[in-house]
C-alpha positions as CSV (number, residue, x, y, z in Angstrom):
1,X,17.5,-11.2,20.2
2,X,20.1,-13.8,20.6
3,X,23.6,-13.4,21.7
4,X,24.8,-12.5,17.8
5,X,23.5,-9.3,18.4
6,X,24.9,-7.7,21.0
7,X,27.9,-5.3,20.6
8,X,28.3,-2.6,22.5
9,X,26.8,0.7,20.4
10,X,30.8,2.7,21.5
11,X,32.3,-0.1,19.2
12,X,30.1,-1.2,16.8
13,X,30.7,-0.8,12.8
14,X,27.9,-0.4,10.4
15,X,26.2,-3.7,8.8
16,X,25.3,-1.5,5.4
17,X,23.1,-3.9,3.1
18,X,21.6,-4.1,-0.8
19,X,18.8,-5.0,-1.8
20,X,17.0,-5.2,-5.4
21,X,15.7,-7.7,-8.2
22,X,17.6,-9.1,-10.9
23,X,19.2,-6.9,-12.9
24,X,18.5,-4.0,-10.7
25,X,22.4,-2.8,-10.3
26,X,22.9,-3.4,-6.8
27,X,26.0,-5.0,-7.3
28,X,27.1,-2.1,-9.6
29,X,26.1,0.1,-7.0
30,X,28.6,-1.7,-4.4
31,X,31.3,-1.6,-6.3
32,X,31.1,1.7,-6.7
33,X,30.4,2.6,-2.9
34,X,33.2,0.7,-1.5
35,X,35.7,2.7,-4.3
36,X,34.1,6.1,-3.1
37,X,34.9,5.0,0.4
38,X,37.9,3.5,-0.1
39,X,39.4,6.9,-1.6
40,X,38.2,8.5,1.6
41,X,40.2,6.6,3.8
42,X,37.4,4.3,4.8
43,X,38.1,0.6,3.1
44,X,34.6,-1.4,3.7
45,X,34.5,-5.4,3.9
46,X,32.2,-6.0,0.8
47,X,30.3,-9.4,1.5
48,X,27.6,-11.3,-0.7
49,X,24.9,-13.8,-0.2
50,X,24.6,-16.2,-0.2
51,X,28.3,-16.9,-0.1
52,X,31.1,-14.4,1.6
53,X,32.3,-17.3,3.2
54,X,34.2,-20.8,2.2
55,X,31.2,-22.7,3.4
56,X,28.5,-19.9,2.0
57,X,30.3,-20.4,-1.3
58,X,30.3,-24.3,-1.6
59,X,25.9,-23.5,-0.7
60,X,26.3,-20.9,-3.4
61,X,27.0,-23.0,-5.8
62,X,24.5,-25.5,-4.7
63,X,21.6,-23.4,-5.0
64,X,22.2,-21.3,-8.4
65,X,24.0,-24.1,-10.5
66,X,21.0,-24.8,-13.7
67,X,21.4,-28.6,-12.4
68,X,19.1,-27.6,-9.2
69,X,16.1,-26.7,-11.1
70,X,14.4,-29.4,-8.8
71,X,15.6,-27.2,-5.5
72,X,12.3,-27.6,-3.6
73,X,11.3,-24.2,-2.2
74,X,11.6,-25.5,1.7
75,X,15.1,-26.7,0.6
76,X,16.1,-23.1,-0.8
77,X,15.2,-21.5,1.9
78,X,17.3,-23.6,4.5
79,X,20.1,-23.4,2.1
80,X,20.0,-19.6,2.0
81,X,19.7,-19.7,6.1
82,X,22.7,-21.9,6.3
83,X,24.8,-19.7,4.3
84,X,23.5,-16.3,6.2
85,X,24.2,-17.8,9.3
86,X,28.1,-18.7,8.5
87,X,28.9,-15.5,7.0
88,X,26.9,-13.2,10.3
89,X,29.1,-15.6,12.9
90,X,32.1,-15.6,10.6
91,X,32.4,-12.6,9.2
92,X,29.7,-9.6,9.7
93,X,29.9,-9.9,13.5
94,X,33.3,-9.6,13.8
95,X,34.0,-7.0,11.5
96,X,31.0,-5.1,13.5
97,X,32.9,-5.7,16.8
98,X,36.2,-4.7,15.2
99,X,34.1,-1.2,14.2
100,X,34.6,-1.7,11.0
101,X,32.2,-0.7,7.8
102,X,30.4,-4.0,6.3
103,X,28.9,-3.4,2.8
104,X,26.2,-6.9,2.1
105,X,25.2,-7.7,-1.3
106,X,21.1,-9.4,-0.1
107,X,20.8,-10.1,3.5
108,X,17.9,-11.4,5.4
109,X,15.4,-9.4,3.6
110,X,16.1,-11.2,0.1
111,X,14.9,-14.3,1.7
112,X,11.5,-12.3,2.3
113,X,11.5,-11.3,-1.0
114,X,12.2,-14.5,-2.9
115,X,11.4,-17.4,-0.9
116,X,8.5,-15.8,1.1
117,X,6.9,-14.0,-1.2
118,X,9.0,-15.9,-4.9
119,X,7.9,-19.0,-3.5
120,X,4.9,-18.3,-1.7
121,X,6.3,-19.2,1.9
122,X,5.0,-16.5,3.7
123,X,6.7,-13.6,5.0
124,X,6.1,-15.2,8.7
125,X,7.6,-18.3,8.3
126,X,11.2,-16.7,6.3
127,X,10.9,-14.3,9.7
128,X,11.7,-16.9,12.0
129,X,14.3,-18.4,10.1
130,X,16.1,-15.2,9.1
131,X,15.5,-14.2,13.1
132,X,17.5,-18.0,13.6
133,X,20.1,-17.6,11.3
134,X,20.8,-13.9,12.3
135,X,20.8,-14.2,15.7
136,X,18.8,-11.3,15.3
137,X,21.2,-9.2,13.8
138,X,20.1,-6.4,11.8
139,X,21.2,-3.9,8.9
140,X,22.0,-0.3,10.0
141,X,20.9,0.8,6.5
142,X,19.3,-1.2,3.5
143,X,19.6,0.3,0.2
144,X,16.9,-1.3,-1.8
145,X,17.2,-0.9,-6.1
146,X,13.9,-1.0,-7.5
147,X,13.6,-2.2,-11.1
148,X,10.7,-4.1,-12.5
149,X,10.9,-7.0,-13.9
150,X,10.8,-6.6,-17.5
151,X,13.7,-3.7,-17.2
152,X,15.5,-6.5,-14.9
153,X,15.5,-9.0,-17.1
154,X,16.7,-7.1,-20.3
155,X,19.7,-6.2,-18.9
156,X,20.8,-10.1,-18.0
157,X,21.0,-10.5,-21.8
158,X,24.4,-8.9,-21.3
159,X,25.4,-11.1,-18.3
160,X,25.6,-14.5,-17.4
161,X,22.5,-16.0,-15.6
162,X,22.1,-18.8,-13.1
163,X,19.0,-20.8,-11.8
164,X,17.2,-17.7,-10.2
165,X,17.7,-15.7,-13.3
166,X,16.1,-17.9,-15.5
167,X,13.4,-18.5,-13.5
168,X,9.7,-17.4,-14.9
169,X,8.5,-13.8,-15.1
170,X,5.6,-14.2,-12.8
171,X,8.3,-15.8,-10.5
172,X,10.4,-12.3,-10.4
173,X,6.9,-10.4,-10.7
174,X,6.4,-11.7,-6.9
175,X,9.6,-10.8,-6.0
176,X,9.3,-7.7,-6.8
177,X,5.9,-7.3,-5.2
178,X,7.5,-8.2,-1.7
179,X,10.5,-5.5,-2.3
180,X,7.5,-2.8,-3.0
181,X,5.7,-4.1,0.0
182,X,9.3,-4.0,2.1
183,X,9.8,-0.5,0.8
184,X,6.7,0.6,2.0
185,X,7.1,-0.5,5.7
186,X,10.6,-0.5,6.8
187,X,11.4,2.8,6.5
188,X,13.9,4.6,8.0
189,X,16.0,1.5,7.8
190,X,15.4,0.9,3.7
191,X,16.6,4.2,1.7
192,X,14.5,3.5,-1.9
193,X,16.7,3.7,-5.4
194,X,15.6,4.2,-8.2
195,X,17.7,1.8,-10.3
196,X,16.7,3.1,-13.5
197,X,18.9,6.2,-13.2
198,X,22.6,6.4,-14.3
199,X,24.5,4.7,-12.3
200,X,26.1,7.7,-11.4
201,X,23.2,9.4,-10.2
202,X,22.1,6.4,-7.8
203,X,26.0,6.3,-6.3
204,X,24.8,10.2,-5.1
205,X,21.6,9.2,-3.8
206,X,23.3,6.7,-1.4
207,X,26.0,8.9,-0.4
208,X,23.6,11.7,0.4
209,X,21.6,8.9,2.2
210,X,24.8,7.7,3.9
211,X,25.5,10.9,5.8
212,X,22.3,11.1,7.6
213,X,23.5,7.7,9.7
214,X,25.9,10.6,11.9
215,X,28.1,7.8,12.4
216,X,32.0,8.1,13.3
217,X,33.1,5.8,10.3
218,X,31.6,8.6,8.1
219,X,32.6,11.9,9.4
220,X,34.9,12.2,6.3
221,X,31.7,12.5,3.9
């Protein structure tokens, strides 16, 4: 692990990141979290990727604008690297060193899911970069919304939708398959959700899930 992760455990806030396909809520679910916390007396730093930064943004717009349909998958993934890197050096590690509570929307494991397994780069070759553009850095808890597809999609007919949206079913049909095969291995890090549940009822599940992390930024839950 390179120098970007090391904080001493005393001081160290919580890195707490989201994780789901299309459609799956996550960012519903955030919003939600950081208004629970934030009426407990604990006000997180919400973050997205890519983007949370004024560099991450200028890549964000890069990379889901409709007139980069002819984004090379190689090129996507550096792009998404470049941003995650900015925002952990920028933003998540010093927050984390200030020992305060970080709330990600996608982090290192959405590269696994959509360019190693969306675009068929491997899960080994996104490792390395994600381990590069990290520094090694990783989430204390990943809460991962699991929707398929189909479900996903018919709920961006109420949103709008960007280049990764409107890509192909059988593109977001991989995706999913590396969040299953992600949920299936990474446990205790990545808490499951079963996005097809009231929103409500999901906000529970990750507060329930929250107080088994025993950590002072949470003794109020």
């Amino acid at each position: 692990m390179s120098q970007a992760g090391h904080i001493a455990p005393a001081h160290r806030g919580l890195l707490i990141t989201f994780e789901g396909p299309e459609g799956s809520g996550k960012t519903t679910l955030i919003e939600a979290l950081a208004e629970f916390l934030g009426r407990r007396g604990c006000e997180p730093l919400v973050l997205r990727e890519p983007g949370g930064t004024g560099i991450g943004e200028r890549i964000r717009s890069v990379l889901l604008d409709m007139s980069s349909r002819g984004m090379c998958a190689e090129t996507e993934l550096l792009l998404m690297e470049a941003s995650r890197a900015q925002l952990v050096r920028e933003k998540i590690l010093p927050a984390l060193a200030a020992g305060l509570l970080v709330l990600c929307d996608r982090y290192a494991d959405a590269s696994v899911a959509y360019q190693g397994y969306g675009r068929g780069l491997g899960e080994k070759t996104v490792a390395q970069f994600n381990d590069f553009a990290t520094g090694g850095l990783a989430p204390d808890l990943t809460f991962l919304c699991l929707l398929p597809p189909a479900q996903g999609h018919a709920r961006l007919q109420d949103r709008p939708t960007d280049r990764l949206d409107r890509e192909t079913l059988a593109f977001h049909e991989r995706v999913y398959a590396g969040y299953l095969a992600l949920a299936a291995r990474a446990e205790p890090r990545v808490a499951v959700l079963d996005a097809a549940a009231p929103p409500a009822v999901v906000l529970a599940a990750a507060v329930e899930r929250l107080k088994r992390l025993e950590h002072g930024l949470l003794k109020f839950l």
